[in-house]
C-alpha positions as CSV (number, residue, x, y, z in Angstrom):
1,X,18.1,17.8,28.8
2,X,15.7,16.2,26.6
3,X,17.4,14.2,23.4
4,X,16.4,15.6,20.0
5,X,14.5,12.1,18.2
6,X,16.2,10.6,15.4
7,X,14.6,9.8,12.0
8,X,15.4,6.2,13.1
9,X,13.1,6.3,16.7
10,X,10.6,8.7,14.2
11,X,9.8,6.2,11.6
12,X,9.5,3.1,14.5
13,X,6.0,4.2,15.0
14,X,4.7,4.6,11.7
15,X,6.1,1.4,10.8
16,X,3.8,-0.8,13.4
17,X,0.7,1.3,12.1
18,X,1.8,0.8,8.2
19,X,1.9,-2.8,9.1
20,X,-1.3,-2.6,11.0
21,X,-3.1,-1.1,8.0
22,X,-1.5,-3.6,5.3
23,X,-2.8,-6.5,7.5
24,X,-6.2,-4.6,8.0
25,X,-6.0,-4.2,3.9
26,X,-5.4,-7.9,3.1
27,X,-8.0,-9.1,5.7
28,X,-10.3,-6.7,3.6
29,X,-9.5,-8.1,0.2
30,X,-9.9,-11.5,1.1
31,X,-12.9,-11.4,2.6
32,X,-14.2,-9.7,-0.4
33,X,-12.7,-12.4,-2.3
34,X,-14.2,-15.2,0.3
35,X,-17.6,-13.2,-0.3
36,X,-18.0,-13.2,-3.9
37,X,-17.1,-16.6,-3.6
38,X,-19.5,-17.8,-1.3
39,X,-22.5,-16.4,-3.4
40,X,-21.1,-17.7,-7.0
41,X,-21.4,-21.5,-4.8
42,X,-24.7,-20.6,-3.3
43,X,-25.9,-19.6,-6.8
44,X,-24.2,-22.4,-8.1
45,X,-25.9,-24.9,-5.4
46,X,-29.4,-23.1,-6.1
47,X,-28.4,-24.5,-10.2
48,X,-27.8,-27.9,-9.4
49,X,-30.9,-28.1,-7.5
50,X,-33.3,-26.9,-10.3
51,X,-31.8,-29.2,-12.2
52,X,-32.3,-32.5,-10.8
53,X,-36.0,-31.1,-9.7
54,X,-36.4,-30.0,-13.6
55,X,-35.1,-34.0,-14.4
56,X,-37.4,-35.4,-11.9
57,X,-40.3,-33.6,-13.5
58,X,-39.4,-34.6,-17.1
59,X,-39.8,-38.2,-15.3
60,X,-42.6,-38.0,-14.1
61,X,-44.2,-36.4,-17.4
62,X,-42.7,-39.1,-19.8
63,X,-44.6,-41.5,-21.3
64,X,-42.0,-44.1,-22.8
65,X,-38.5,-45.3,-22.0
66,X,-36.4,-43.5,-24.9
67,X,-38.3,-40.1,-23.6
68,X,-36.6,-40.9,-19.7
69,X,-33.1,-41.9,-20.6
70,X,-33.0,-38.9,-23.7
71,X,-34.0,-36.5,-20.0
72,X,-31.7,-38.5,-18.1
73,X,-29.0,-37.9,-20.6
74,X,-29.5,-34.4,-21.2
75,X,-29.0,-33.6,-17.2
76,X,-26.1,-35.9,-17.3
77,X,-24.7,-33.8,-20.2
78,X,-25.7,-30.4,-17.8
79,X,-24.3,-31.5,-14.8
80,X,-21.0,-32.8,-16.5
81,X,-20.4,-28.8,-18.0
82,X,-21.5,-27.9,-14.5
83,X,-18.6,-29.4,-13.1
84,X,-16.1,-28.0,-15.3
85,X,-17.6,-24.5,-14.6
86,X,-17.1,-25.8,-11.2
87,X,-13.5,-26.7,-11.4
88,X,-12.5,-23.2,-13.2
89,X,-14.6,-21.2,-10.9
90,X,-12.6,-23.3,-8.0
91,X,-9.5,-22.5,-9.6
92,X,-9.9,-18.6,-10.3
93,X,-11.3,-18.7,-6.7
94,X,-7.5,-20.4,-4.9
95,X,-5.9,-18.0,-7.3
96,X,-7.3,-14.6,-6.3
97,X,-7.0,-15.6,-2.9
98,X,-3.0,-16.8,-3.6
99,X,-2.9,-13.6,-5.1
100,X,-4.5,-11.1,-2.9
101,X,-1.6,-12.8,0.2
102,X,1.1,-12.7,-2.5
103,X,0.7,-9.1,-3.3
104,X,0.4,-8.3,0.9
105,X,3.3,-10.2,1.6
106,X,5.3,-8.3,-1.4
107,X,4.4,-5.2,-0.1
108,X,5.4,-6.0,3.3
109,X,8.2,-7.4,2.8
110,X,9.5,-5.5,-0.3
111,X,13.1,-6.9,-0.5
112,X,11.7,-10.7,-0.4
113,X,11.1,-12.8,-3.8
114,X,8.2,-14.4,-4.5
């Protein structure tokens, strides 16, 4: 005699492939996240080299020592906003990604307090 399932034994299944598809999910939103990231630092990188290739040319063109430290300073002035553009980006980056598993874990573990 075969026994009838129970909604217990039913739901074992689906509960493996729900888990399955919220890891698959996560995976997928981080490496979204990683991706954008990765080509706001290469753009980033591709910044900081025209800039100290623009300051070497403004050297090489000036003709007196106020006219090198007035380019010197301006790239000095540039790369220090650079950096805090660097640091915020940095930041938004670690929180997207501490959001993205925050949210996965959440929805996972639906009881559990974050």
């Amino acid at each position: 005699m075969a026994s009838k399932p129970t909604d217990a034994s039913m739901r074992f299944p689906n509960l493996g492939k729900e888990q399955t598809e919220a890891i698959l999910s996560m995976q997928k939103e981080l490496l979204d996240a990683y991706d954008q990231s990765s080509r706001a630092w290469l753009a980033r990188v591709k910044t900081e080299v025209d800039l100290w290739s623009d300051l070497a040319k403004k050297l090489s063109a000036t003709q007196s020592v106020p006219d090198a430290v007035g380019a010197y300073q301006q790239c000095v002035a540039q790369r220090m906003q650079m950096a805090a553009e660097d640091g915020r980006r940095l930041y938004d980056d670690c929180q997207k990604i501490t959001q993205t598993i925050t949210r996965s874990l959440s929805n996972r573990y639906p009881g559990a307090s974050t």
